[in-house]
N, C-alpha and C positions, 0 to 999 in steps of 0.2 A: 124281434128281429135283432141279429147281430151284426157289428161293425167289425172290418180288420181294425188292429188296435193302431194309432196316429203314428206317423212316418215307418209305414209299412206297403207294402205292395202286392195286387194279385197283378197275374201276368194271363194272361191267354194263352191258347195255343198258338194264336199266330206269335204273338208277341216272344214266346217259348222257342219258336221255331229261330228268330233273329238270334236271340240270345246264346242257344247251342253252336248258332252260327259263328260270329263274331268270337265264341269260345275255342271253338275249334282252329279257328284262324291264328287266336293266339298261341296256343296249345303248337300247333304245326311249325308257328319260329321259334318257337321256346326250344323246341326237339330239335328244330336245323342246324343250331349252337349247342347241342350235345347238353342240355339242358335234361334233367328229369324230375318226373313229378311225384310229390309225396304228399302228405294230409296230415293235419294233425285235429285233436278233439276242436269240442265247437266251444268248451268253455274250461276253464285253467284257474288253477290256483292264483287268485287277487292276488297275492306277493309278486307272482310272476310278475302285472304290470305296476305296480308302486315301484318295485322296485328298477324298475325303466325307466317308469317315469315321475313317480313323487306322489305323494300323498293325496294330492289337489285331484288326478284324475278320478278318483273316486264318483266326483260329481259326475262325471260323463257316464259311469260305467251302468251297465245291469248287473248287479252284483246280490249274492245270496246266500244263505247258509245253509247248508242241506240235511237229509237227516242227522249226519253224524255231527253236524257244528262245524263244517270246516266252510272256511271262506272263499267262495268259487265267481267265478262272473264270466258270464258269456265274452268272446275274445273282443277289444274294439282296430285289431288290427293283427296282422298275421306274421311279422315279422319276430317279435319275442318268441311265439309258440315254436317256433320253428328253430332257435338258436338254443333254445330251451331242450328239444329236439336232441338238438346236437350235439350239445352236452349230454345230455341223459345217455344217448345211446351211439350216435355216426361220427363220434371222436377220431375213431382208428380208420375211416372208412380216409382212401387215396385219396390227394387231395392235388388241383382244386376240386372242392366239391361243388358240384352246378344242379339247384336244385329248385325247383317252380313249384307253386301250387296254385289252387282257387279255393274260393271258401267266402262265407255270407259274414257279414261282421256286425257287431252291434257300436251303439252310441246314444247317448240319451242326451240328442243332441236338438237344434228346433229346427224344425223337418221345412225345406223349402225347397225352389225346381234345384236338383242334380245333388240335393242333399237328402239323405234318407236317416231313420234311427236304426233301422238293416238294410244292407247297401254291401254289393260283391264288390270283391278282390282280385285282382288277380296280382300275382310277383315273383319275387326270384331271389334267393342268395347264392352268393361267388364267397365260398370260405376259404382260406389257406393260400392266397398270394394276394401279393398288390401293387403288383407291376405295373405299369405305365400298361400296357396292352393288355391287360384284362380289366383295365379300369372303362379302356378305350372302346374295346368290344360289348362290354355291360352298357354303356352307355347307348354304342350304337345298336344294339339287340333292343333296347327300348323304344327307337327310336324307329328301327323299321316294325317291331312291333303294330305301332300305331298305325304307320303307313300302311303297312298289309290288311289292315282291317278293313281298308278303303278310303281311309282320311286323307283329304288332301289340303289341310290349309292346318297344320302342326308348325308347334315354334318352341326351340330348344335353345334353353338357357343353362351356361355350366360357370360355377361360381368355386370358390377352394374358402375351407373355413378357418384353416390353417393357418393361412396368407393375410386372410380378413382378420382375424385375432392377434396376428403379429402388428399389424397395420395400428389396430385398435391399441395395443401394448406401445407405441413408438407417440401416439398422442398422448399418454399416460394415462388412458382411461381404463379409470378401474375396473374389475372383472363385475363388482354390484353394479357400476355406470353401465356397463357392455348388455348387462343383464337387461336392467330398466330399455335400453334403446332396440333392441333385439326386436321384442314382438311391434315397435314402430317402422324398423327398415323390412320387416316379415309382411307389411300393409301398404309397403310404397310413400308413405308417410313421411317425404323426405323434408321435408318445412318443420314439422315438428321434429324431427331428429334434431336437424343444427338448432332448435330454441332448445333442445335440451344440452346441447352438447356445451353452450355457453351459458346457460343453468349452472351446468359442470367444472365452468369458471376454466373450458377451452376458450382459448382467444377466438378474435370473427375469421384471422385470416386460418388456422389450422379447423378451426368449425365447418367453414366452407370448403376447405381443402378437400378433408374426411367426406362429406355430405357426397362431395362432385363423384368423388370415387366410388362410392357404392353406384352411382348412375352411370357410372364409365365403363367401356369396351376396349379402352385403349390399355393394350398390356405396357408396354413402353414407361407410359406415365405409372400406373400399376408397382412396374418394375423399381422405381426411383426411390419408392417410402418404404420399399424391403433394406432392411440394416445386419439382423443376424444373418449366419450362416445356415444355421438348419432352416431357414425360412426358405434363404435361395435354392436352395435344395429340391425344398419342395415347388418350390416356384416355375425349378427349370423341367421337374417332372411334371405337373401342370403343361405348362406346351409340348411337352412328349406329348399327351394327352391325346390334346389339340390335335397336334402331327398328326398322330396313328388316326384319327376321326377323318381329316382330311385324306391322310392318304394311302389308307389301307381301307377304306371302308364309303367315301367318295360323297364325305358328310360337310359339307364345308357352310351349310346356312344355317350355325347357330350364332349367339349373339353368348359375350362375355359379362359376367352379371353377377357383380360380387354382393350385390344385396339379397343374393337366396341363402338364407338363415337358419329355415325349416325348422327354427321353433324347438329344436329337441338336442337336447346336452350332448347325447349321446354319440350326435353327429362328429363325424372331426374330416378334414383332406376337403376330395372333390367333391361337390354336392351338383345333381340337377334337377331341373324340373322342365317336363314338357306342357303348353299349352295349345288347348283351342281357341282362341279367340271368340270364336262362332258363341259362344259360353259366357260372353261379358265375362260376370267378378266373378262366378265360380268357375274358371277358364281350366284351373290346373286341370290334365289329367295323369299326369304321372312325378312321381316325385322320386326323390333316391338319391345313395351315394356314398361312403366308406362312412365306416361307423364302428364304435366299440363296446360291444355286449359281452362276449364269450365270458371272461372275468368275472363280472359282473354275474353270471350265472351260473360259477363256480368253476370254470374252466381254464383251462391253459391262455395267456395272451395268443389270439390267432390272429389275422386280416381277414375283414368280412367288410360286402360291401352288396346293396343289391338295392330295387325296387319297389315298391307298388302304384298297380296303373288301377283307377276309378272305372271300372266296366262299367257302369250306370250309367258315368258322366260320360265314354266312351259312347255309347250306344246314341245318347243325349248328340254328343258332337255329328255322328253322324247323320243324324234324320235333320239337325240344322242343315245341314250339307246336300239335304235331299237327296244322300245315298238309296239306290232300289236295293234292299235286301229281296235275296231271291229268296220266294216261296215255295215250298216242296209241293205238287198237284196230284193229286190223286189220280193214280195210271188207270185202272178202273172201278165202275161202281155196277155190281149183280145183280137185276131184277128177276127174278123167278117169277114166271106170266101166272103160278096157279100153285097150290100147298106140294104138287107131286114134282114139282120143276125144285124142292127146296133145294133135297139130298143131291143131287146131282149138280146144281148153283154153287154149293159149298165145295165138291169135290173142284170146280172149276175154279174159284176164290183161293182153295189153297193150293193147286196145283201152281197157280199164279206167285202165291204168293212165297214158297219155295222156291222161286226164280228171282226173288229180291223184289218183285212189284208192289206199287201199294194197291190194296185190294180192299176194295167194302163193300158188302152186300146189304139187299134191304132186308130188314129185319123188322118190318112192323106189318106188311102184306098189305099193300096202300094202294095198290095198282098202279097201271105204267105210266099216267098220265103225271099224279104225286109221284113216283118215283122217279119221273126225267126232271121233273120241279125241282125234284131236293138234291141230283146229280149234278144239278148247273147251279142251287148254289153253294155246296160244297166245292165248284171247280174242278170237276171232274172231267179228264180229259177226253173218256171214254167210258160207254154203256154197252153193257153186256146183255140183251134178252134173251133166255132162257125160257123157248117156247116147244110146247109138246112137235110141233109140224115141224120144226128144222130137228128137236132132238133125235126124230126119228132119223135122221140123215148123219145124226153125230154131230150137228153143226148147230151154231147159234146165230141172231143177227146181233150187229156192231155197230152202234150210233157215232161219229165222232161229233162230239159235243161242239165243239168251234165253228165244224162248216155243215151238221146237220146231215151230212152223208152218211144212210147204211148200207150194209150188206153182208151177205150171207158167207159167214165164215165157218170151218172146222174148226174143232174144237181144239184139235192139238195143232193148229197154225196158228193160234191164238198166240200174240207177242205186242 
């Protein structure tokens, strides 16, 4: 007997059936924002991610050498492949460029609820501006994203790394110190930050200062420990932000949250992350927010800035929520009363089913008794018997499954 191999998943068809759905969902606001979808391979040259992200991911990765010796690894995330992309080939292509995909990802990571070592994707890059209003629109496309799926208890936090690093620069902690404390405000860890931050040989009262701040909302207070000018700059683009969230797009309950860090250099500007709560610790399900690759992969400095939402964790949030995903029902199911009722069963199955129906016939010759059995527990809405005495009339009878009514229908009134 064989096993799927550990943090991996089969699906059903029903389960199949959710999945397509909720896919489709996304897929339909991705397009309403002029959004389009592209793919890229399911595995990429290792340099692609070291060189994103450092040497260290290695440990995470599926990574191999293929016949020819080159060093390949299944993707663990779809944003590199995709700037990669970019460079390689939709350079020239008009910009901004707006472009979504989906795709399975790997991680060799330790598999727990809403965490997988293959586990979808879904996301989106905004190339070639980075205006206050396409920052404002990316955020809020993420955000009805979720809601469209049918979520209703979502929590949207927008933090700027910019502002946090200048903040960081005015208590003079150094860029190793910023380092060290990072994946501590990345965990909520704010107790152990300020024991680090006076480790760091910050006084208690600038310790505390700093600590309150990353747990602060209030831009005001925010505002007062900005000292350069390219900082205010970006400060006062920051509540442009805001603005455009509020008032072009009628977003006004998120919370300001300068402790979103997301863990990744390459981050830089606005960062967010939306959660489920419904989720406890593994809550997040979308993350994002301006960022600096192109360079880095051999290209012209550009503005890129964009997402990925956890469809797992998504799907996850919802059946917390005891969302009903609708199930598609089988319109109907063909019994042929005898071997000479087949050809004619079939011709009615696909006449049906050239009209978009879903159509199933029995195909094991079980009699009508087993085949009204296995009609109702497939969920079939309706039964079709295919019997010599009405065929002679051109007509069939028609069970409805729910209230047990038949009768005697033509064949071409069939609907």
């Amino acid at each position: 007997m064989f096993n799927k191999p550990r943090g991996t998943r089969d699906f059903t068809s029903e389960e199949m059936e959710i999945r397509r759905f909720i896919e489709e969902k996304i897929k339909s606001t991705f397009e309403t924002f002029a959004y389009r979808e592209i793919q890229t391979p399911t595995f990429e040259n290792l340099e692609l991610f070291t060189a994103k992200s450092g040497e260290t991911i290695i440990e995470e990765l599926y990574s191999f050498n293929d016949k020819g010796g080159r060093n390949l690894t299944l993707r663990p995330e779809l944003t590199a492949p995709v700037i990669r992309f970019y460079v390689e080939k939709l350079k020239m292509e008009p910009k901004p460029l707006k472009l979504f995909y989906f795709g399975n990802c790997y991680r060799y990571d330790r598999p727990q609820k809403g965490r997988y070592r293959e586990f979808k994707q879904a996301g989106c890059e905004i190339i070639g501006t980075d205006s206050s209003e396409a920052y404002a629109e990316l955020i809020a496309m993420a955000y009805k994203i979720l809601k469209n799926t049918g979520l209703n208890n979502v929590e949207l936090r927008i933090g700027n790394l910019d502002i946090l690093s200048s903040i960081f620069n005015n208590f003079n902690l150094s860029k190793e110190n910023q380092k060290y404390i990072t994946p501590l405000i990345d965990k909520a860890l704010f107790e152990d930050v300020y024991n680090s931050l006076i480790d760091f040989n910050i006084n208690n009262k600038d310790a505390a200062a700093l600590t309150d701040i990353l747990q602060s909302s209030n831009l005001e207070e925010i505002e007062k420990l900005i000292k350069d000018n390219n900082t205010k700059e970006e400060f006062n683009n920051f509540k442009e932000i805001l603005g455009h969230l509020k008032e072009s797009f009628g977003i006004s309950n998120f919370k300001i949250d300068f402790s979103i860090v997301r863990g990744l250099d390459y981050y830089k500007g606005i960062v967010f992350e939306i959660d489920a709560p419904s989720l406890g610790a593994e809550k997040q399900l979308c993350g994002g927010g301006a960022y600096e690759l192109v360079p880095l992969f051999g290209g012209n400095k550009t503005p890129t800035a964009g997402f990925a939402i956890g469809f797992d964790r998504t799907i996850l949030a919802l059946e917390n929520e005891n969302y009903k995903f609708p199930i598609k029902k089988l319109d109907f199911f063909v019994i042929p009363l005898n071997s000479d009722m087949i050809k004619k069963s079939f011709e009615i199955a696909n006449d049906l089913r050239e009209k978009g129906l879903l159509v199933d016939i029995d195909l094991l010759r079980r009699g009508i008794s087993k085949s009204l059995k296995y009609a109702s527990s497939i969920n079939a809405n309706k039964v079709i018997i295919v019997g010599p005495d009405e065929l002679k009339q051109n007509s069939v009878s028609i069970r409805d499954m729910k209230s047990g009514n038949q009768e005697i229908v033509k064949i071409n009134k069939i609907k």
